[in-house]
C-alpha positions in Angstrom: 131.8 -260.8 -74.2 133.2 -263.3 -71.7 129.8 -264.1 -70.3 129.4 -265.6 -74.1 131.7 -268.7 -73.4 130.1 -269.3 -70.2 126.5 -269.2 -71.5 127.2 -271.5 -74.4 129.1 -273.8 -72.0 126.3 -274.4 -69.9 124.2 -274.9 -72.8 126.7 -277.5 -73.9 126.8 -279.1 -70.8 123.4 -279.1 -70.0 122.3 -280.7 -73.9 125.2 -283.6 -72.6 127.4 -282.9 -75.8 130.7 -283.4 -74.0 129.9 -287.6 -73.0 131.8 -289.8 -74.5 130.4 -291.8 -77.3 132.5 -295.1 -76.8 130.4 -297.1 -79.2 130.9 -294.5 -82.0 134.7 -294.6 -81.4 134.5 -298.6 -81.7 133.2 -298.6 -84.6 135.9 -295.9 -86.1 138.8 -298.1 -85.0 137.1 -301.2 -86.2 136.6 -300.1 -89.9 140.8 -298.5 -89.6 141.7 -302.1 -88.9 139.1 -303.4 -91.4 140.6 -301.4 -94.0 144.5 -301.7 -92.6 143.6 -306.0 -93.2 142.2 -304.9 -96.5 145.5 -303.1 -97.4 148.0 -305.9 -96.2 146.0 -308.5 -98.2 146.3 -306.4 -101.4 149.9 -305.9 -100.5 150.3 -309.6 -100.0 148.6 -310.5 -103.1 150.1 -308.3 -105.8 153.6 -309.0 -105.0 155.8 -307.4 -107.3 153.7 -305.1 -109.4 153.6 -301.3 -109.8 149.9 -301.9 -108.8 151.3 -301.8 -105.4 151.1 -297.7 -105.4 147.4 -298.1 -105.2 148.6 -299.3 -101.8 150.6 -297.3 -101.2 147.9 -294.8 -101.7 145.6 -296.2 -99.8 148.1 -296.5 -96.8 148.5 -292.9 -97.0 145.0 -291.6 -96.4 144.4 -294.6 -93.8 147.2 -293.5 -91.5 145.8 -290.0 -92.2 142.7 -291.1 -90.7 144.4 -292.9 -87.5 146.4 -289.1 -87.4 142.9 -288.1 -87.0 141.1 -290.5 -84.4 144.9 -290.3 -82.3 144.2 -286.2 -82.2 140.8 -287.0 -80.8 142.4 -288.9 -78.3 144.8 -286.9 -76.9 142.2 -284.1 -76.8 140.5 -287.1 -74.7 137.5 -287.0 -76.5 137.5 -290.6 -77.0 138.0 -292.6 -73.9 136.6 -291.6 -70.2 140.1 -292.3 -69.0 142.7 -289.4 -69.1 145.5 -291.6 -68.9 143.7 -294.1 -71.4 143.5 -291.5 -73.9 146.7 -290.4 -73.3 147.8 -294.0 -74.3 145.8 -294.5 -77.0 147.1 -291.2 -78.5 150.5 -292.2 -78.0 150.1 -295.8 -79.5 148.2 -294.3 -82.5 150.5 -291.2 -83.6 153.6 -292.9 -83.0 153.3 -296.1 -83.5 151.3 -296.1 -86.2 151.5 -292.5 -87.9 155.1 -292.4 -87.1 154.5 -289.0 -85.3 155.6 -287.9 -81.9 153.1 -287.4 -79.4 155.1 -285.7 -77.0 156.2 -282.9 -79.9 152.8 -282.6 -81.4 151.1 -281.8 -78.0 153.5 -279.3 -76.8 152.8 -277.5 -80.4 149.4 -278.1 -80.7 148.2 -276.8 -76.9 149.9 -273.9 -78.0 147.6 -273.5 -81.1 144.7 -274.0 -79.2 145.7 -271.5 -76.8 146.4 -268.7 -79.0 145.4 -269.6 -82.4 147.1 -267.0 -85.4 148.3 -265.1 -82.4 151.8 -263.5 -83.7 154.3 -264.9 -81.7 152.9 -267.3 -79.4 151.1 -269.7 -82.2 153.6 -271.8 -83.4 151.3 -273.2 -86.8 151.9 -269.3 -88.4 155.6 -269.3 -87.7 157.6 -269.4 -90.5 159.4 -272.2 -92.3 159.5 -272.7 -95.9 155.9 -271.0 -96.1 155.6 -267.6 -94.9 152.0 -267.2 -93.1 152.9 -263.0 -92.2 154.1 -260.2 -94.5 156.7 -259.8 -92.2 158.2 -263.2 -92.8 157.4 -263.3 -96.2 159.4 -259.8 -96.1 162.9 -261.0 -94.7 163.1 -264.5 -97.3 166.0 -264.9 -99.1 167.4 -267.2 -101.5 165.1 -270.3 -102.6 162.7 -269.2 -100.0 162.3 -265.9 -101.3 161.7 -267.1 -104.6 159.4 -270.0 -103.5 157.8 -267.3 -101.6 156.8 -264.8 -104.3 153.9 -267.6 -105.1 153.6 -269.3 -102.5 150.0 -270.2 -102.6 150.6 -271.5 -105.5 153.3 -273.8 -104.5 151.7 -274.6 -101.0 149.7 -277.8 -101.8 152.5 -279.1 -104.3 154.6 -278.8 -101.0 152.6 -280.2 -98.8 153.8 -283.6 -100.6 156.7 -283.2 -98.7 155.0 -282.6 -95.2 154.7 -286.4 -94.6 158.8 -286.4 -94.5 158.7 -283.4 -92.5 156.4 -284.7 -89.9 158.3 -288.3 -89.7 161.7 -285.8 -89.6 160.4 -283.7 -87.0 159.5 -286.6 -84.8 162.6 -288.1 -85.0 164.5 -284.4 -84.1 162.9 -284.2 -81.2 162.9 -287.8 -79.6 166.6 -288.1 -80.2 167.5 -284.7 -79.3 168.9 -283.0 -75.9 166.1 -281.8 -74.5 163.3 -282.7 -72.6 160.8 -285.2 -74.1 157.8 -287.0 -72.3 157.8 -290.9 -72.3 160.7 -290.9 -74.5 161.5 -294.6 -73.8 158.4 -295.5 -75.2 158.3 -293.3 -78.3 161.2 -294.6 -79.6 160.2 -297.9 -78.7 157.4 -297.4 -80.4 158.9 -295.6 -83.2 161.2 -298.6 -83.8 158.2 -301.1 -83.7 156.4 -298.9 -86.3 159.9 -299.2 -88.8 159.7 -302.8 -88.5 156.1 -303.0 -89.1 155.3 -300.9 -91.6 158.5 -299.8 -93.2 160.6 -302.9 -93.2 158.6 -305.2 -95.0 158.3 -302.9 -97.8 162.1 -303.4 -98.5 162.1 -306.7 -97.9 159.5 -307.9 -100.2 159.7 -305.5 -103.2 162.2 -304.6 -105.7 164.4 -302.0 -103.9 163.1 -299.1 -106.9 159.5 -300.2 -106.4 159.9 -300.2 -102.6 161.6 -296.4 -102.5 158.5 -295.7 -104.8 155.7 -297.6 -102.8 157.0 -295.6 -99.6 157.2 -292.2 -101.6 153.4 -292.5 -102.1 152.4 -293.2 -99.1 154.6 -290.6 -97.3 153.3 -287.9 -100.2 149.3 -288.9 -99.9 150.2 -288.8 -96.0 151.4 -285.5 -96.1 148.4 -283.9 -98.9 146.2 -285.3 -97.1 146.9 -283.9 -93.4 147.9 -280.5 -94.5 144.7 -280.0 -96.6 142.6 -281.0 -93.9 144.7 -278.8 -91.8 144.8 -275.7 -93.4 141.3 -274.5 -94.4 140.8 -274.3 -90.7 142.9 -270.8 -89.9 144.6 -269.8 -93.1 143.1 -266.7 -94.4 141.3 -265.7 -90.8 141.8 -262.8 -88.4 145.8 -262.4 -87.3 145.9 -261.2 -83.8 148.5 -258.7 -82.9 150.9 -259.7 -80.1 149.6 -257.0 -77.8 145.7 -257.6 -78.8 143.4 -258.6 -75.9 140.2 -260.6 -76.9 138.0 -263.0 -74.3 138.6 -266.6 -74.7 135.2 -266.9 -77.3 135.6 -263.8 -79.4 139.3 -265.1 -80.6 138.6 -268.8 -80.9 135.5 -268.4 -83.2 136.8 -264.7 -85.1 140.0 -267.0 -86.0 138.5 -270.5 -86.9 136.9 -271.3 -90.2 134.8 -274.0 -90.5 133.7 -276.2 -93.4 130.1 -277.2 -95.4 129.1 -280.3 -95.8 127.8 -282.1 -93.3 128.6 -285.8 -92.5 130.7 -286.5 -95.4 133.1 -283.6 -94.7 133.2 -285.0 -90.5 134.5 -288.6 -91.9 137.0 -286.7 -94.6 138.5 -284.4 -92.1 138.2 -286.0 -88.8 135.8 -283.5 -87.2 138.3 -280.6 -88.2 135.2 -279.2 -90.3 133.6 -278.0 -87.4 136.8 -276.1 -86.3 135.4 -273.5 -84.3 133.6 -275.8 -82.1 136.4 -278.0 -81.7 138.6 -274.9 -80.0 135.7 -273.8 -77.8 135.2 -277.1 -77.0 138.5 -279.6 -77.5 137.2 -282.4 -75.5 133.9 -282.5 -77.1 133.4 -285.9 -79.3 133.2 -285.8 -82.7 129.4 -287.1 -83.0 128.2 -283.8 -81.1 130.1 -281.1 -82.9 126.8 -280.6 -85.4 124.7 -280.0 -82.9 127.3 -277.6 -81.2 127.3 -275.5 -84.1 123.7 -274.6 -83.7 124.3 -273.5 -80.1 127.4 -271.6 -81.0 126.3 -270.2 -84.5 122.6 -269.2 -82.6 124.9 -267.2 -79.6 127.3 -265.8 -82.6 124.6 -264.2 -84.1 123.2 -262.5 -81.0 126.1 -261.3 -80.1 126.7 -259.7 -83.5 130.2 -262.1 -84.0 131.1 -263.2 -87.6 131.1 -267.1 -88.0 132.9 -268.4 -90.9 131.7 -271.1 -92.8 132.3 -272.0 -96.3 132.9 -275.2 -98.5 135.9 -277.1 -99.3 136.6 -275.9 -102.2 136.0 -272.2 -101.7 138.5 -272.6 -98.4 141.2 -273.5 -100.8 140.7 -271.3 -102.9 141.0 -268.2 -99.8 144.0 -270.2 -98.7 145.9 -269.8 -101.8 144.5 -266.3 -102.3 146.2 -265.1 -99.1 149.2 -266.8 -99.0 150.1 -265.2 -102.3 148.9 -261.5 -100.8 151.4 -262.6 -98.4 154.2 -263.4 -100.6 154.2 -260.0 -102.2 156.1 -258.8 -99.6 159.0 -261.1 -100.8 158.6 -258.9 -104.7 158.8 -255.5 -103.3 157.2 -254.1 -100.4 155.8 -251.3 -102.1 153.8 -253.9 -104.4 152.8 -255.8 -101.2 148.5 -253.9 -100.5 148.9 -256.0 -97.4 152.0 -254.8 -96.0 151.3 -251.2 -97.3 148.0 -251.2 -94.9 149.6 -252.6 -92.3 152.0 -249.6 -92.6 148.6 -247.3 -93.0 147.3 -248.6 -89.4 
């Protein structure tokens, strides 16, 4: 099996489907700002009404869309500069999303590297949702009985993830250990506050301004979590001790998603997930075509490739975090944890 990666690499290579596509980026960035103008004029022009939460709104799934083109970036898919992209990324997530760079990449390189690994991928360790019986198992208190349906409850809280994100951010550039280009993050985190956040409060009523920023944190935070987590929820879990070669894991744990090109502008390229972890560099335009390549290799080698639609992936989603929270009821209720036991 490790001869697979290297034979759809050169594939890849050879069909030029890791070039940059500069103009195709241009034109991404120019319809954010198009629409960012669009949003300040409707700010500007409704003054003090409650309209202003279709703003708000609005705000929220455009800086979900810069989230996106700034994890492009610092995969350096979109400039032919390293250092470039690693700027971009940086100007983008923090001083726009309100993210931190520095936090996001340490996290997310470790995703990539071991994605639902137990123990060494960070996106299935527990916090208030439990991604493994064995979590799910040891909750107590509210988080026990959040837990108990916790697919249920798991797009409801992803309201909340937009405030957790901005929180997280802010825990790690102003804490004690090591941060890269801290200076600038909080620089750039401080810019952001007076350029996004502090005109809110200056120019509406203080209850409509809590309100306006309440949206746009919430539609943030739907937003990026369900483009998120149709990509691993519900896959393969690896065992900390499993071996697997690089192409085996990366495509037996990835889902992607149906659609075509509307689902690649709604989710940022995250639709074709299992290309995007063979090949994290590789621009968003050429992820199509990589599916052939990979999906044609997958089925010579006899490897499952998951692929379903949106709608079906939320529905799997919710269906195994709730498998999941039986373990939180009573483990001899809990088919997953019993089977587990049986292996």
């Amino acid at each position: 099996m490790a001869k697979a990666y290297t034979d759809v690499s050169r594939v890849v290579r050879e069909s030029g489907l890791l070039q940059r596509t500069p103009r195709f980026y241009a034109l991404v960035g120019a319809a954010l700002l198009l629409a960012l103008g669009g949003c300040v004029t409707g700010f500007v022009l409704l003054g003090d009404s409650w309209f202003q939460l279709l703003i708000a709104g609005a705000l929220g799934i455009l800086f979900t869309q810069v989230a996106f083109l700034a994890h492009e970036a610092d995969h350096r898919q979109v400039l032919t500069s390293g250092p470039g992209n690693d700027l971009l990324a940086r100007i983008l997530a923090v001083g726009v999303v309100g993210m931190s760079l520095s936090w996001w990449t340490s996290k997310h390189a470790r995703h990539h590297s071991n994605p639902n690994k137990v123990g060494k991928d960070p996106d299935i360790e527990v916090d208030t949702i439990s991604f493994l019986v064995e979590d799910a198992a040891e909750a107590r208190g509210l988080r026990r009985a959040i837990t108990r349906r916790q697919g249920w409850f798991f797009f409801p809280l992803l309201l909340l993830e937009g405030l957790n994100l901005h929180a997280q951010a802010l825990r790690h550039l102003f804490g004690r250990g090591p941060v890269k280009k801290r200076g600038l993050e909080i620089g750039l985190i401080i810019a952001r506050f007076a350029v996004f956040v502090a005109p809110i409060f200056v120019f509406l009523p203080i209850g409509m301004a809590f309100a306006f920023f309440g949206v746009q944190v919430a539609v943030f935070g739907l937003y990026m979590g369900a483009s998120f987590a149709p990509n691993h929820k519900g896959m393969a879990v690896i065992a900390p001790d499993a071996k697997l070669d690089f192409f085996t894991k990366q495509v037996r744990t990835s889902r992607n998603i149906g659609g075509g090109w509307w689902a690649t502008w709604l989710m940022g390229g995250l639709n074709y997930q299992i290309e995007h972890h063979l090949f994290p560099n590789m621009p968003r335009p050429a992820l199509a075509r990589a599916r052939e390549i990979v999906r044609d290799q997958c089925r010579t080698l006899g490897i499952p490739y998951t692929e379903t639609s949106l709608w079906r992936s939320y529905a799997i989603v919710i269906d195994y975090l709730n498998r999941v929270g039986l373990a939180a009821r009573d483990p001899f209720d809990c088919p997953m944890r019993a089977e587990l036991r049986r292996g």
